[in-house]
C-alpha positions in Angstrom: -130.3 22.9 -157.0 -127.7 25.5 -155.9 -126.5 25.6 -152.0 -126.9 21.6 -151.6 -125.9 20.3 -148.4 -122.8 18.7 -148.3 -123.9 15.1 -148.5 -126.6 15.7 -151.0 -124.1 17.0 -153.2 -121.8 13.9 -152.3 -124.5 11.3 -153.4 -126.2 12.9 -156.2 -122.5 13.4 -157.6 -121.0 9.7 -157.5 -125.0 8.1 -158.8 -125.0 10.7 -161.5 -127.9 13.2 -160.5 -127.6 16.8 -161.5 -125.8 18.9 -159.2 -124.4 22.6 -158.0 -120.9 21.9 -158.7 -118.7 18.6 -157.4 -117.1 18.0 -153.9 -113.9 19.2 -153.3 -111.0 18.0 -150.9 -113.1 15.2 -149.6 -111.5 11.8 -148.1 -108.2 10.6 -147.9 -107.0 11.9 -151.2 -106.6 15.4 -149.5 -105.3 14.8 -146.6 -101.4 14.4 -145.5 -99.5 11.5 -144.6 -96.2 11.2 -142.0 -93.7 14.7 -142.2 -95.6 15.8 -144.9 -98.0 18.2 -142.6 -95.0 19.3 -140.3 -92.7 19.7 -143.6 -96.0 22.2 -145.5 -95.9 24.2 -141.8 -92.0 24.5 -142.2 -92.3 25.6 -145.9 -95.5 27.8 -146.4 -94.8 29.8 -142.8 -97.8 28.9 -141.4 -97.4 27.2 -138.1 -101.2 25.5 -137.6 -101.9 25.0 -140.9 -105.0 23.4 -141.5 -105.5 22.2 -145.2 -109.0 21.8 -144.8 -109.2 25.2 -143.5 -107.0 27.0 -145.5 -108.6 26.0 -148.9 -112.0 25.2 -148.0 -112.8 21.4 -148.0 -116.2 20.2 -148.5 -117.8 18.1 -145.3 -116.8 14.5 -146.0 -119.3 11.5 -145.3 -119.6 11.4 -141.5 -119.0 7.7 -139.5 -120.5 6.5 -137.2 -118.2 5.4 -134.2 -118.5 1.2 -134.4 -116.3 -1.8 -133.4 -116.2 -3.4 -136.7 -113.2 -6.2 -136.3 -112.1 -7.4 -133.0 -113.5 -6.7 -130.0 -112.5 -6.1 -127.1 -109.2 -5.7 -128.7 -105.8 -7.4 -128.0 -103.5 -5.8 -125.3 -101.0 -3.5 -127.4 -97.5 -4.7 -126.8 -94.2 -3.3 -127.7 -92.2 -6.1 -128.8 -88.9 -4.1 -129.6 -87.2 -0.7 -130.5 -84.5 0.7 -131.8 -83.7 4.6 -132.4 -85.6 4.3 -136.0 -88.3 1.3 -136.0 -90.6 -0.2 -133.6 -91.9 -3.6 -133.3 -94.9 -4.1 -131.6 -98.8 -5.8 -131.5 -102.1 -4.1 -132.0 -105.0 -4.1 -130.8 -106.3 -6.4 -133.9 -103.6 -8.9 -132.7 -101.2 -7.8 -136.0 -97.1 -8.0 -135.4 -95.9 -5.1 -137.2 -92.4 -3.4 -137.3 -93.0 0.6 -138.2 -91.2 3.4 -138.8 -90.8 6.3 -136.1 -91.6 9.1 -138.6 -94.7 7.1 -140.2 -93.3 7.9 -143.4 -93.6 4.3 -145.1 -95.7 1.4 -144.7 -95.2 -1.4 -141.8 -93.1 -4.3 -142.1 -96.5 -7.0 -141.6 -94.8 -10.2 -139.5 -97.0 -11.8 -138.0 -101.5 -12.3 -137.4 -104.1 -13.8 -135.0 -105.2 -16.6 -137.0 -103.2 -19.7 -138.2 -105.3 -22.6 -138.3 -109.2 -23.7 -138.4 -108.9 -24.0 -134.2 -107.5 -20.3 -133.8 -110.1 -19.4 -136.1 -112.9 -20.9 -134.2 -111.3 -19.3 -130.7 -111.3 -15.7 -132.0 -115.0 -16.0 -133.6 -116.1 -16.7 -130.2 -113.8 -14.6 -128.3 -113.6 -11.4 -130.1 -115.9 -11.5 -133.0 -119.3 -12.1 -131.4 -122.4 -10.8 -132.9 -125.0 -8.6 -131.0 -122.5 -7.1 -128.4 -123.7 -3.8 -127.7 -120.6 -2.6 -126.9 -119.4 -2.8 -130.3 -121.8 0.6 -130.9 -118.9 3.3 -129.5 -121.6 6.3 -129.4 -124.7 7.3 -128.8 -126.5 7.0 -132.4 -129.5 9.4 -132.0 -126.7 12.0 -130.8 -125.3 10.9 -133.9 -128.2 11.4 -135.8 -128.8 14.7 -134.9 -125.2 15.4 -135.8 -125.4 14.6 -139.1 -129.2 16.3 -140.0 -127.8 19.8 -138.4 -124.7 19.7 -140.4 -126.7 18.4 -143.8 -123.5 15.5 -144.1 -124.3 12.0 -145.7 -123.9 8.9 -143.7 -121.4 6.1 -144.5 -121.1 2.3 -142.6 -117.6 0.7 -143.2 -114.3 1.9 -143.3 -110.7 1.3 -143.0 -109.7 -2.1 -142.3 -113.2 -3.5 -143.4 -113.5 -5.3 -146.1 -114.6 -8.9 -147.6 -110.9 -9.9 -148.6 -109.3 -7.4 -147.0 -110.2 -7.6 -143.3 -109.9 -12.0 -143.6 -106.1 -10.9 -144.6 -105.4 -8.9 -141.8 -106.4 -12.1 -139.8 -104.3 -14.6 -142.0 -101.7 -12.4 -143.3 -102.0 -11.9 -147.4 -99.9 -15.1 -148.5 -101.3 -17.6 -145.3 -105.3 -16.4 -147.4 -104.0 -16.8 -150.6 -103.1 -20.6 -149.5 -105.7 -20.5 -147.3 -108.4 -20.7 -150.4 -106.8 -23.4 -151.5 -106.6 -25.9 -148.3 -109.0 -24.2 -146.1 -111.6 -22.8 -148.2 -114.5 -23.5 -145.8 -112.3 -21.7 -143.3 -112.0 -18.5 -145.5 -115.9 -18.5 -146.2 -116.8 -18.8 -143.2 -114.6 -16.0 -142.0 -116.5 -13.7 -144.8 -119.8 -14.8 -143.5 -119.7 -14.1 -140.1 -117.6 -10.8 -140.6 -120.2 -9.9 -142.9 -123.0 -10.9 -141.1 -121.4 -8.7 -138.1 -121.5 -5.7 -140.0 -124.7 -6.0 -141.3 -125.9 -6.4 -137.7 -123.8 -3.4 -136.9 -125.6 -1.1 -139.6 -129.0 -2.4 -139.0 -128.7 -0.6 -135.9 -127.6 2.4 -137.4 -130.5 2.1 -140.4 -133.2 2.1 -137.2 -132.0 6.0 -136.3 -130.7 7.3 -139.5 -130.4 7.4 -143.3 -127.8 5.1 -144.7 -126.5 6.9 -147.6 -123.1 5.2 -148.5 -121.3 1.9 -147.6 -118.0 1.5 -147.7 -116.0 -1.4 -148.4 -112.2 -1.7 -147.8 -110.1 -4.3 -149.7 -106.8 -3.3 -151.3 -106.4 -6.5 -153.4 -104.9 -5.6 -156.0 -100.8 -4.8 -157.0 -99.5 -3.6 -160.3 -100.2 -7.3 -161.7 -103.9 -6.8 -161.2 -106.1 -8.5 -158.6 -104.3 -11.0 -155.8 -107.1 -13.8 -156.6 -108.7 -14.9 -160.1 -112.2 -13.7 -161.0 -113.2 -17.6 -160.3 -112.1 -17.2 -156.3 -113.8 -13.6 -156.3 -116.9 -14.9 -157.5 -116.5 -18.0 -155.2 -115.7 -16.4 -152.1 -116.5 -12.9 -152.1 -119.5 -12.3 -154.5 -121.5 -14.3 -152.0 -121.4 -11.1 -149.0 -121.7 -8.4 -151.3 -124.7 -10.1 -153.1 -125.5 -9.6 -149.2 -124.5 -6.0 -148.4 -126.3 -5.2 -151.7 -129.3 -6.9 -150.5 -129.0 -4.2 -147.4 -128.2 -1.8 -149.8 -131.6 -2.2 -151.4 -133.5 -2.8 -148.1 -132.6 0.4 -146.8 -133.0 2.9 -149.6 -128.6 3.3 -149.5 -127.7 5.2 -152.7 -124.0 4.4 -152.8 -121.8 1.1 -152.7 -118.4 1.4 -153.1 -114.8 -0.3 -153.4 -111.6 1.1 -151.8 -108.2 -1.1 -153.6 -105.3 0.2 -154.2 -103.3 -1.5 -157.4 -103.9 -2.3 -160.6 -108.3 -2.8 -160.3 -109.5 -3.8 -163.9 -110.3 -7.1 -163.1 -112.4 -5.7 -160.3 -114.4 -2.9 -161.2 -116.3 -4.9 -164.1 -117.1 -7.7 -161.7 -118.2 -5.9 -158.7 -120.7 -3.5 -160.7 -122.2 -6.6 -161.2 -122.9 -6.8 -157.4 -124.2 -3.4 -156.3 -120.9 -1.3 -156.3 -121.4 1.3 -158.0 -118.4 3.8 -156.7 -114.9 2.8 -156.6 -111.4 4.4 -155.5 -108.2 5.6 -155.2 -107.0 4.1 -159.1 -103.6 4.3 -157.9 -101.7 5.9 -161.5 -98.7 4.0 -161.1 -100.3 1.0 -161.0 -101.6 1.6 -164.6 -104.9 3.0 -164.0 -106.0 5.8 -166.0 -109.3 7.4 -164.7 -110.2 8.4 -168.2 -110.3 5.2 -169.7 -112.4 3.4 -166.5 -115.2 6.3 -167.7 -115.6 5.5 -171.0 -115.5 2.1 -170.2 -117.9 2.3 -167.0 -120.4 5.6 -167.6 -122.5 4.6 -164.7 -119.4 4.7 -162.5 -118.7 6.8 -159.6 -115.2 7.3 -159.7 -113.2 8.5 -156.8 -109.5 9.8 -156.9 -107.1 8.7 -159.9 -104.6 11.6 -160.0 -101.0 11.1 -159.1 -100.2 11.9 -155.7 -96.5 12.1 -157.3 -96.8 14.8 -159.3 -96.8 16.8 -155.7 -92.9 16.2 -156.0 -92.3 16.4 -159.2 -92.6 19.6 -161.1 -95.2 22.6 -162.1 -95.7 20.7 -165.5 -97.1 17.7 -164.0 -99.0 19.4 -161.2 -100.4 21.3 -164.4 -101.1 18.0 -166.3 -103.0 16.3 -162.8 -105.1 19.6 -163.2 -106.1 18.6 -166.6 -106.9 15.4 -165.5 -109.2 16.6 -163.1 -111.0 19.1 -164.9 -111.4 16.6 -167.8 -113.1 14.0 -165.4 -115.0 16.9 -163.7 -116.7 17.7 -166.8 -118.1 13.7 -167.1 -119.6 13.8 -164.1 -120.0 11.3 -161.1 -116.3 12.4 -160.3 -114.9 13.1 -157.2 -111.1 14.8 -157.7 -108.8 13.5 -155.5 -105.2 12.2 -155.2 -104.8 8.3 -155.7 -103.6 8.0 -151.7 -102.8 9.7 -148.9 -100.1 12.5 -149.7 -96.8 11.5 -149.1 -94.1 13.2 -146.9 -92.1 14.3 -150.0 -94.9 16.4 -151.4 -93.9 20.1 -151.8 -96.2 22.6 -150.3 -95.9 25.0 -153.3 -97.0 21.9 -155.5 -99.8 20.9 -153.2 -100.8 24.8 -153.1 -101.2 24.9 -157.0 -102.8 21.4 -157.4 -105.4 22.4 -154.7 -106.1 25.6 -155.9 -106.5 24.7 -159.3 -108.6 21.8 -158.9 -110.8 24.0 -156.9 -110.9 26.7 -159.6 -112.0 24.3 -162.0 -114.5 23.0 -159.4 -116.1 26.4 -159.1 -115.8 27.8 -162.9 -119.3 29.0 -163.5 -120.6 28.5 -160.1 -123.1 31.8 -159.3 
């Protein structure tokens, strides 16, 4: 069991087989967000700081390179600037004002879908099934990749997700309405996006192992889920009863669930349809990573401690540390912050919290 490859140690840690010792500094839990990479060179002296490099990340899950959403994409167009914002449209067809120094969310204004027509128009347009285009790299070069560097494969990704990528094309309160007056609208939106994907990772399945899919939906606020269990069940439960189907077809270990928020109402009721890993359990939206083990034992839990301790104090660095090692010793944990790291988080705090987690990581390792 000792020296597993990266992704063997990756799946047998989030499904709860023995292993070496847990990943460390994998996903977005490790990695900086905005200033905060420019602001840790400025601070620690170290003008090409590398965070992976300089503390020794594990290899990740590697992704293969696929047009999941819309395709080809919108024109981007710059709408409007001023000496701090930006207004301008993606490629995904998404108004959005931003920020110059990416240091805070985008101001969401306006999306590519407002009624059943525009719907219809983009499904043929931009979301067709069985486009070979939508496969951005050679996949046996891929596959070769990924068997020389012993990493674990994951399908889906940011933006994709049963609720979330049918928001990006409404806009959050146009779905949430939407369900209500349109609901054949909003199913058939989570059909045929799911019934692209999986046509997108059968391709994949016919060159390589499929060892994680990855489902992005941030649904959730400090209230708890944007929809009732009822519309979950209703609209959503539907595909992933699908994407578990897959799951099974294909010998895929892992399933999980990327929301930020408040996710109690989630967790329970997905199990129940193949996921089986979950993430970030943002802290100050009430999660507590401790509680969701005892709760959920067969639970691979990703991330839960609070990115805001890394501006905060030594005590509370100390007290995400604890948290870490006390979930490391559960198992099926992977430690990790509950979000990208913010611009405000000190270096020296971000020092201490990485090389403590890691200590605890490695105590007893031969």
């Amino acid at each position: 069991m000792n020296g597993l490859a990266p992704g063997e140690r990756l799946v047998r840690c989030l499904t709860g087989v023995p292993i070496d010792r847990a990943p460390f500094g994998v996903g977005l839990g490790w990695q900086p967000w905005g200033d905060a990479l420019a602001n840790w060179q400025r601070d620690s002296g170290i003008g090409t700081l590398d965070p992976a490099e300089c503390f020794g990340y594990d290899l990740g899950f590697a992704i293969p390179e696929l047009h999941s959403g819309i395709w080809p994409p919108f024109e981007t167009t710059l709408l409007c600037e001023d000496d701090e914002t930006y207004t301008a449209r993606d490629g995904r067809g998404i108004t959005l004002r931003n920020r110059r120094d990416g240091a805070s969310m985008p101001e969401w204004l306006d999306y590519p879908v407002h009624t059943p027509d525009e719907w219809r128009s983009l499904k043929h347009e931009r979301l067709q099934i069985g486009d070979p285009t939508r496969i951005a790299e050679d996949l046996n070069a891929f596959a070769r990749r990924v068997r020389a560097s012993g990493e674990a494969v994951q399908v889906g990704a940011y933006p994709w997700g049963v609720f979330g990528s049918v928001r990006d094309l409404l806009g959050v309160e146009a779905l949430l309405v939407a369900l209500y007056d349109e609901p054949e609208m909003v199913a058939d939106m989570m059909q045929h996006l799911t019934s692209l994907w999986l046509h997108l990772w059968e391709a994949v399945a016919q060159v390589v192992q499929i060892d994680h899919i990855h489902i992005w939906e941030d649904m959730s606020g400090k209230q708890g889920s944007l929809i009732s269990p009822h519309m979950i069940e209703r609209f959503m439960m539907p595909q992933y009863a699908r994407i578990a189907g897959f799951a099974r077809a294909h010998g895929v270990h892992v399933i999980s669930v990327d929301s930020d928020g408040d996710c109690s109402e989630l967790v329970p009721l997905m199990m129940r349809y193949g996921v089986n890993a979950f993430m970030p359990f943002e802290v100050q939206a009430g999660n507590d990573v401790r509680v969701y083990r005892a709760q959920y034992p067969s639970l691979g839990i990703y991330g839960g401690l609070d990115k805001r301790a890394l501006s905060a104090n030594e005590a509370a660095v100390d007290a995400e540390i604890a948290r870490a090692d006390e979930m490391l010793k559960g198992g099926r944990y992977i430690a990790a912050f509950d979000h990208l790291i913010p611009p405000d988080a000190e270096w020296k705090l971000f020092k201490r919290a990485a090389e403590g987690i890691k200590a605890c990581i490695y105590r007893g390792v031969s």
